[in-house]
C-alpha positions as CSV (number, residue, x, y, z in Angstrom):
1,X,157.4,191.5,23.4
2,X,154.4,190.5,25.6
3,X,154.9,191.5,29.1
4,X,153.1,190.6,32.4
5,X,153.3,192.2,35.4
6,X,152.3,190.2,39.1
7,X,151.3,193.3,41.1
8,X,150.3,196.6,40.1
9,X,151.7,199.1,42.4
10,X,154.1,202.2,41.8
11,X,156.9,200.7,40.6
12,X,154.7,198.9,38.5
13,X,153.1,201.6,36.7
14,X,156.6,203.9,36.5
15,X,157.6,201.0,34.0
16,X,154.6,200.7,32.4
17,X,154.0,204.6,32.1
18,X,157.5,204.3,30.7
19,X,157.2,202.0,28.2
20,X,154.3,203.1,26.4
21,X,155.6,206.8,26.3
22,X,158.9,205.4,25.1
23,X,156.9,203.4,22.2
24,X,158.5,200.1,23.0
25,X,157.4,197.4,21.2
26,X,155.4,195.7,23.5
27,X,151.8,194.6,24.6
28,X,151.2,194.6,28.6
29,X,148.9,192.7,30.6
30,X,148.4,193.2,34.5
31,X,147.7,190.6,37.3
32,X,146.2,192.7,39.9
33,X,144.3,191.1,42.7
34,X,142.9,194.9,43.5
35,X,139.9,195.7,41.6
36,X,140.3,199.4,42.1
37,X,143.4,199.5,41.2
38,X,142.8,197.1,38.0
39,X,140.5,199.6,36.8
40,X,142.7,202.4,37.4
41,X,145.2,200.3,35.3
42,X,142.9,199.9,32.9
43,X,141.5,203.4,32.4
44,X,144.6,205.5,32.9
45,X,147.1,203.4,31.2
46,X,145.4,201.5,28.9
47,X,146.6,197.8,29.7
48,X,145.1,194.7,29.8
49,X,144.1,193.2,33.0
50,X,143.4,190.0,35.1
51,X,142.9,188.7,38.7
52,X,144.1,186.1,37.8
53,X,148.5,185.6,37.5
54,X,148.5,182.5,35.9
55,X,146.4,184.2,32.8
56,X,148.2,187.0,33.0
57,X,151.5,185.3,32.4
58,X,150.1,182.5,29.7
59,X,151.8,183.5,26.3
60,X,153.8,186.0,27.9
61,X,157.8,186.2,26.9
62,X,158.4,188.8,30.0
63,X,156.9,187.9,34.0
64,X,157.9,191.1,36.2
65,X,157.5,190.8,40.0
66,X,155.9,193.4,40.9
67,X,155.3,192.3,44.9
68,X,156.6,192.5,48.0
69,X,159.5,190.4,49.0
70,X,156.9,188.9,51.4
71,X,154.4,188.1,48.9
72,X,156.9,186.0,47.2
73,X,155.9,183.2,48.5
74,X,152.3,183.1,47.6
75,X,153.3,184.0,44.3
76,X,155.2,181.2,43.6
77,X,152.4,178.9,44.8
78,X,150.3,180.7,42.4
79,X,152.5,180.3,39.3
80,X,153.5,176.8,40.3
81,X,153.3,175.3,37.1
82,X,152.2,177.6,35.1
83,X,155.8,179.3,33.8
84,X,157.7,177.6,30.9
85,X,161.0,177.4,30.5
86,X,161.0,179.7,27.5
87,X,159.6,182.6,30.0
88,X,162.0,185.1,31.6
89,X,161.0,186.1,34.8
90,X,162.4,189.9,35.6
91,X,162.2,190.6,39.4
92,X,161.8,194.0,41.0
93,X,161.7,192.6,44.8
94,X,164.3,195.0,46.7
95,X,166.6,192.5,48.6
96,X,165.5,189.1,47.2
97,X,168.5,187.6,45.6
98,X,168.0,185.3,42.3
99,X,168.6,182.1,43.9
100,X,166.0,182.2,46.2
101,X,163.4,183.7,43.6
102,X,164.8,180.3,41.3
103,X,164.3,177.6,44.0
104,X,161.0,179.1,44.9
105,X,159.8,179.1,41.3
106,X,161.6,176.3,40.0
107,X,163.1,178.3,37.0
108,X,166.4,179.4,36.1
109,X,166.1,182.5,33.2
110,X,165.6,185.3,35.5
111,X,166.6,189.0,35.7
112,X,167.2,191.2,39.2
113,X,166.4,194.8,38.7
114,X,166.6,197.2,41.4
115,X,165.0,200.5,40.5
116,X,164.5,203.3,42.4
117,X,161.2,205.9,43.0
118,X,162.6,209.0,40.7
119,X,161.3,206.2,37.9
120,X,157.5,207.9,38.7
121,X,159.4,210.7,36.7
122,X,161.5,209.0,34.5
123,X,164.4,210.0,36.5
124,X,165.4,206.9,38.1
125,X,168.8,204.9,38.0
126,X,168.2,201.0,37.9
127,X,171.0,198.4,39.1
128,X,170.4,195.1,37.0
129,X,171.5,191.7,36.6
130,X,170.8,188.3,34.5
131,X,171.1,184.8,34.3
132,X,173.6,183.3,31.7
133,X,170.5,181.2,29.6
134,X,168.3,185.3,29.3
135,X,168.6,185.4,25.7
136,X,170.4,188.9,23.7
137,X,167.0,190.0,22.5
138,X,165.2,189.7,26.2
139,X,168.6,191.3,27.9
140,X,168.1,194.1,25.1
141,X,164.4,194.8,25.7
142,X,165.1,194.9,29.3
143,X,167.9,197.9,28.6
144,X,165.5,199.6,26.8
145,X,162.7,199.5,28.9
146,X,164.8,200.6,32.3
147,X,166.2,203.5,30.1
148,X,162.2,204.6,29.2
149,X,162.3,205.4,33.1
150,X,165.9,206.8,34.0
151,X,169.3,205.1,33.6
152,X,170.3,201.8,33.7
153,X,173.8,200.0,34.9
154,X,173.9,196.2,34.5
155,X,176.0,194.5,36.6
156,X,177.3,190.5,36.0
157,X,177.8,190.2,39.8
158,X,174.9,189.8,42.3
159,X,176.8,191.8,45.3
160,X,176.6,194.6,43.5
161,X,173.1,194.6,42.7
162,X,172.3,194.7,46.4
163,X,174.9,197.5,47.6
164,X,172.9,199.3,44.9
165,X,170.2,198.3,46.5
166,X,171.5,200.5,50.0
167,X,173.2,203.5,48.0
168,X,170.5,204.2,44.9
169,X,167.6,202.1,46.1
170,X,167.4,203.6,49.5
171,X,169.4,206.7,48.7
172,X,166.4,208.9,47.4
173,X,165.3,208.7,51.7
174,X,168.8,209.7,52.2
175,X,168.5,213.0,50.2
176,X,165.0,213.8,50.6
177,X,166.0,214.0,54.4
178,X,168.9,216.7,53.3
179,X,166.5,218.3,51.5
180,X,164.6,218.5,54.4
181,X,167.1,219.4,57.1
182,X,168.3,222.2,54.8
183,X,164.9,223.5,54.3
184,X,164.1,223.5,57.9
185,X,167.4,225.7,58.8
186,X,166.2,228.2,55.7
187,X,162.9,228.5,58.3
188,X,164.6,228.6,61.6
189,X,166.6,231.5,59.9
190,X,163.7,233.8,58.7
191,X,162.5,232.3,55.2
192,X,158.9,231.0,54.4
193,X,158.3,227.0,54.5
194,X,157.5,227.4,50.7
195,X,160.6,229.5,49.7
196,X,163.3,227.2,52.2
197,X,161.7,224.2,50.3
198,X,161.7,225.2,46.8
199,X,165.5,226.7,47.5
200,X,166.5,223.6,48.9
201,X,165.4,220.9,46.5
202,X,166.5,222.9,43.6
203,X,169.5,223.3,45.2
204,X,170.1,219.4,45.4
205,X,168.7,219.0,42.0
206,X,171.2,221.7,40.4
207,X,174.3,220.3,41.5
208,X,173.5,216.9,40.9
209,X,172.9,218.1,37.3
210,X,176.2,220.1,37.1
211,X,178.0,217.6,38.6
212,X,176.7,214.9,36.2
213,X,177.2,217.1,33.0
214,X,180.4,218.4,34.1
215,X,182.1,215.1,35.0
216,X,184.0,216.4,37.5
217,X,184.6,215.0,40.3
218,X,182.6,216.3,43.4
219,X,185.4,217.5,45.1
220,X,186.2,219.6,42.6
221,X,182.9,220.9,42.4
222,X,182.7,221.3,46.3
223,X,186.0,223.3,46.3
224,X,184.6,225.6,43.3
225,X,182.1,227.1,45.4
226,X,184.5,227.0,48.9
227,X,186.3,230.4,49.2
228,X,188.8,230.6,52.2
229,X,187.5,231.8,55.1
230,X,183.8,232.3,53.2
231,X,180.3,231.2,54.2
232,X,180.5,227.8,52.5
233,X,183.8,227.2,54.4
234,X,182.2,228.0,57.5
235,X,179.3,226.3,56.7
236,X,181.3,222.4,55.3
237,X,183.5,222.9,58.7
238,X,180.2,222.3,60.8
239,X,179.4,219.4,58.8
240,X,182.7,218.1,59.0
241,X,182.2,218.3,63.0
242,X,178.9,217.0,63.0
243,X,180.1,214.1,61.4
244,X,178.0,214.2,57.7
245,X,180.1,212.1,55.8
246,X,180.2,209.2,58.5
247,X,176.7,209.4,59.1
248,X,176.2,208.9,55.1
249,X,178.7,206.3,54.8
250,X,176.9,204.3,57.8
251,X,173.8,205.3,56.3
252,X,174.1,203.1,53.7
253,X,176.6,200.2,55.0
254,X,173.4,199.8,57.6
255,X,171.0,199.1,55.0
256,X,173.0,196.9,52.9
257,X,173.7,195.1,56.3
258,X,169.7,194.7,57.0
259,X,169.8,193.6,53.1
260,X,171.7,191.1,54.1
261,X,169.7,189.8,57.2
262,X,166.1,190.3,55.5
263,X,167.7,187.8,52.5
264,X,168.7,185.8,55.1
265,X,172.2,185.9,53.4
266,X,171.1,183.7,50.2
């Protein structure tokens, strides 16, 4: 499978990282308009690449979007074109819905993917979609490479893909703020910035892990550890009053919302 990515940022090179250290069948070439960083691509991950996007895509059965949502439309002058109908065009632009990345290019096999930053680790969860013409072997290349950086979920509606887009795109800010506030109240109580931290995170990345190879339901979980009358108790009662849950639920309602109004609801 020949792949080309337009854009070589983070995201970027999470996949690529990825994919060569899953040994997926695949050769890579990068249109990078950096020169820094397409040396750095280069050097570190060994991949081919180009200034220029429309010779980076030429021959290639895989074009990832790599950009900003606001560099689409540069983008799409630059490939105007240039793409064949054979290509499949796989975008990672959070918010930018399929239709308007087809009008703008013209083309109709395409794929959404909405990943999130624990990829850099492998760790990620991606939320993806495709157009009814991506053929079996493309859609199954895809699968594989999301799963070479985390989990994958694929969706056949595009709504979904962008309340993903608030709860596991965005959520990582969510909990690295948790991480944060309950870090800080491990200082304001007596404990070293290094200990409070290092407490906290593996804290967060404990139960996550329980509660994902338990399958149990959080609750469940939650009232586990809740003893009547005990610290915990005490301690989910001020949360409770302080309104946590609401403040998550709005959390992420508000960013599918501003979703909604940077897509311009297409």
């Amino acid at each position: 499978m020949r792949i080309a990515f337009i854009g070589g940022g983070v995201m970027a090179q999470a996949i690529i990282s990825g994919v060569k250290d899953a040994g997926l069948d695949a050769s890579i070439i990068v249109g990078e308009p950096v020169e820094v960083r397409r040396e750095s691509l280069k050097n570190d991950l060994g991949v081919e690449v180009t200034a220029s996007n429309g010779e980076a895509i030429a021959g290639a059965d895989i074009v990832v979007l790599s950009v900003k949502p606001q560099q689409l439309d540069a983008v799409a002058e630059d490939l105007n074109g240039t793409l064949t109908a054979e290509q499949t065009v796989l975008s990672i632009m959070a918010g930018v819905k399929m239709h308007s990345i087809g009008l703008k290019l013209n083309h109709t096999k395409l794929i959404r993917v909405m990943p999130n930053t624990p990829a850099q680790i492998r760790k990620g969860i991606s939320a993806w979609m495709a157009s009814d013409d991506v053929d079996q072997s493309t859609l199954d290349f895809v699968a594989s490479m999301l799963r070479a950086i985390g989990d994958e979920l694929k969706f056949d509606d595009e709504k979904s893909i962008d309340i993903a887009t608030a709860l596991s795109g965005s959520g990582p800010g969510y909990v690295f703020v948790f991480i944060e506030a309950l870090a800080d109240a491990g200082v304001e109580l007596g404990l070293p910035v290094h200990v409070a931290r290092h407490l906290a995170s593996q804290t967060v990345l404990g139960s996550a892990a329980l509660q994902r190879e338990s399958g149990k339901h959080p609750a469940e979980l939650r009232n586990m550890v809740t003893s009547p009358g005990g610290t915990t108790a005490a301690g989910l009662a001020a949360l409770e009053i302080g309104g946590f849950r609401a403040a998550v639920a709005e959390a992420v309602r508000t960013a599918f919302e501003r979703g909604e109004e940077l897509a311009g609801g297409k």
